[in-house]
N, C-alpha and C positions, 0 to 999 in steps of 0.2 A: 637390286637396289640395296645398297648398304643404309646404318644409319646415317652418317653422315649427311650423303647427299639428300637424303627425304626430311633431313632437318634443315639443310641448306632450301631444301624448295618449302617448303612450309614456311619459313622465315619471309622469303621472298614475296609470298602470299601475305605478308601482313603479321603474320601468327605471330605472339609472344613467345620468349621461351619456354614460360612453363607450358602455356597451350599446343605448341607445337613438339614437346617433348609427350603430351598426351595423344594428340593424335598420332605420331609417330606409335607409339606403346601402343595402340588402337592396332593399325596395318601390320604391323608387324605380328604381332599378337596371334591375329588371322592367317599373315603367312604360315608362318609357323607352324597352325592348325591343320596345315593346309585348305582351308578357306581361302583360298586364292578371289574368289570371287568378293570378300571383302579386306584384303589385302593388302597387296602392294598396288595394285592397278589402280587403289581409289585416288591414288594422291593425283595422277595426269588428269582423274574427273573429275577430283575435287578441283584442281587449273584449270577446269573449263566452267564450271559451276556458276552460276549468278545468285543474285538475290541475300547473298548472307555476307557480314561486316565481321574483318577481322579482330577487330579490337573491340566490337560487344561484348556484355558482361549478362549472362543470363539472370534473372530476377523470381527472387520467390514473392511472391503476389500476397496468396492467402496463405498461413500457416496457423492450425487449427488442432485441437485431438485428435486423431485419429487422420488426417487429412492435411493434405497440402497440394498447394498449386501452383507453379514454375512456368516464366514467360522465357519461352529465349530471345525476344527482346532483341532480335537479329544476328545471333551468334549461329552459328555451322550445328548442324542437333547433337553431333555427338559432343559437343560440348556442352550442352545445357544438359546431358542426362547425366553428362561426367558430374556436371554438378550437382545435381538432385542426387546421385549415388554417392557425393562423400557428405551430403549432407548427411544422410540419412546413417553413414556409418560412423561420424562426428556427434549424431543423437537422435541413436535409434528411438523406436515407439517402444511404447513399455509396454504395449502387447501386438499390436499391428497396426498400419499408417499404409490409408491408398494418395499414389503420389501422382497425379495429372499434369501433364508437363504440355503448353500449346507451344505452337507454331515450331515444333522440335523435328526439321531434317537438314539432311541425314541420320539417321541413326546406328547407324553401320549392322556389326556382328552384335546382336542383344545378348549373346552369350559371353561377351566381356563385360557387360556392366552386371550381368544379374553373378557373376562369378566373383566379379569383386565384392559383392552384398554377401555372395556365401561364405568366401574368404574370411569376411569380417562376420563370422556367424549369425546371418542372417538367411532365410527365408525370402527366396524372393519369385514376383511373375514379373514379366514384363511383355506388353505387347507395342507396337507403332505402324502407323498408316504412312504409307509415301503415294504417288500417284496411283492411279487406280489401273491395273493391268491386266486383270484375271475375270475373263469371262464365263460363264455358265456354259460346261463340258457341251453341250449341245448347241453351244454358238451366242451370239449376239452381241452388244456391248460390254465394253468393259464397266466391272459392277464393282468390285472391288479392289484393293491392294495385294500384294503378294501375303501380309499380313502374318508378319514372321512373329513367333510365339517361343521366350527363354523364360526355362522352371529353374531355378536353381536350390539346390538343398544342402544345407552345409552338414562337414560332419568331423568328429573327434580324431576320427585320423587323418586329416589335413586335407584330404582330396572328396570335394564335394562332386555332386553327382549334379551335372548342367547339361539338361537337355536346351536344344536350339535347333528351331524346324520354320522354314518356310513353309506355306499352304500351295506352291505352286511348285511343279515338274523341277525347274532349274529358277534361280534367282536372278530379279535385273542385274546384280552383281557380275554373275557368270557371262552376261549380254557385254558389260561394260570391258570386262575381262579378254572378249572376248575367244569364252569357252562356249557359249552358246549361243542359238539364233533367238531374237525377238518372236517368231514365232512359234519357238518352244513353252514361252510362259504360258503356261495353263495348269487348272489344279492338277496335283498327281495325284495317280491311284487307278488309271486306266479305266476299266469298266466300275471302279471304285472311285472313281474320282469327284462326283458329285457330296462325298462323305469331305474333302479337303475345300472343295466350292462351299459348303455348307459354315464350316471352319473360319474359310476367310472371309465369307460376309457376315457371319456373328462380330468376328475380331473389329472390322471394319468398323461395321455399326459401335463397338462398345464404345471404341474411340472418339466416333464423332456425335457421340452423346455427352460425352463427357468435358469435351474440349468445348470453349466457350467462342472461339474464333475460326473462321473457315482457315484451310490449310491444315498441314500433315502435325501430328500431334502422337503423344507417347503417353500408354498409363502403365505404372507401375507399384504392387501391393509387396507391402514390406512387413515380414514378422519374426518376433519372436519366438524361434519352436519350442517345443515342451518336447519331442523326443529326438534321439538320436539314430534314423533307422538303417542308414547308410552303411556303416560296419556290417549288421547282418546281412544287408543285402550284397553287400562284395563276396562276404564268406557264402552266401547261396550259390553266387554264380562262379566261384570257381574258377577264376579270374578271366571271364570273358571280358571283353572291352567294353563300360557300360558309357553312358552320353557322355562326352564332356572330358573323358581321360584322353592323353597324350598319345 
């Protein structure tokens, strides 16, 4: 799928230009990475998708020291973190800011928005809950989300260091993609996998502690560093391929 046409079907869907020139920059982004599993595939899911209005406008609620709270207010999630992320890089914290974002999905690739925070020399985590898919390695209901987890750490020589890891084997992504079976999702790590079960029901829970409204929700903590430790650590490794590089 070229640009064109995934701007052409976004358009059709409702989407503004500038909002569908973002989501666009979103899938493609992923392609690229090859992330396929949040890619180009998402745009046929986001065509199937209910529940979310193209022409909403996400809402910052509370805005406090150190804190803020973002409704998306029925906009598609990756666009209400789009916005929490250029707020935040429009006026950063003067030393740190945790960003609670409710009723925020989709969230796509979390390593596009915490990489635009690094870009923009910031510090950032970000986690988000979608449906709940990931049972306990020994069986039972689903307890948790896949409970995908992006660090990003910015750095002087232009290429931040962005890890981005789901808590489970393969991602709904890869289901939707279809690169994998539904019955794949479970935590990975094998006979270790009770340590990424453990992971995404922390993640889970942090979430829906924090979110003041039932439904899938994002937090995200934003700071100011005080060092720069990214150069040493490329020169350590000798230019092995570290998270987040091309």
């Amino acid at each position: 799928m070229d640009a064109e046409e995934g701007l052409r079907r976004l358009r059709a869907l409702g989407f503004g230009e500038a909002d569908a020139a973002e989501l666009w920059a979103h899938f493609d982004e992923a392609e690229r990475r090859g992330k396929r599993s949040h890619g180009h595939a998402r745009l046929p899911w986001l065509e199937r998708l209910d529940g979310f209005d193209p022409a909403a406008e996400p809402v910052l609620v509370e805005d406090e020291a150190g804190f803020q709270r973002w409704h998306g207010n029925g906009a598609v999630g990756y666009l209400t973190l789009a916005r929490a992320v250029g707020h935040q890089l429009a006026d950063p914290p003067g030393h740190a800011r945790l960003v609670v974002c409710d009723r925020a999905f989709p969230t796509g690739m979390l390593g596009h928005h915490t990489r635009r925070l690094a870009l923009g020399g910031l510090v950032a985590l970000l986690t988000a809950t979608s449906p709940r898919r990931l049972g306990h390695p020994q069986g039972g209901p689903k307890l948790a989300s896949t409970s995908p987890l992006s660090v990003a750490v910015p750095s002087s020589g232009g290429d931040p260091v962005v890890a981005d890891v789901s808590m489970a084997a393969v991602t709904w992504g890869d289901v939707v993609a279809g690169l994998a079976s539904e019955e794949q999702l479970v935590p990975f790590g094998g006979d270790q996998a009770h340590k990424a079960f453990a992971l995404a029901v922390a993640l889970q829970l942090l979430v829906d502690a924090l979110v003041r409204e039932p439904g899938h929700g994002a937090v995200l903590l934003v700071a100011r560093p005080e060092a720069d430790p990214v150069p040493a650590l490329r020169r350590l490794a000798g230019g092995v391929r570290l998270p987040g590089d091309a």
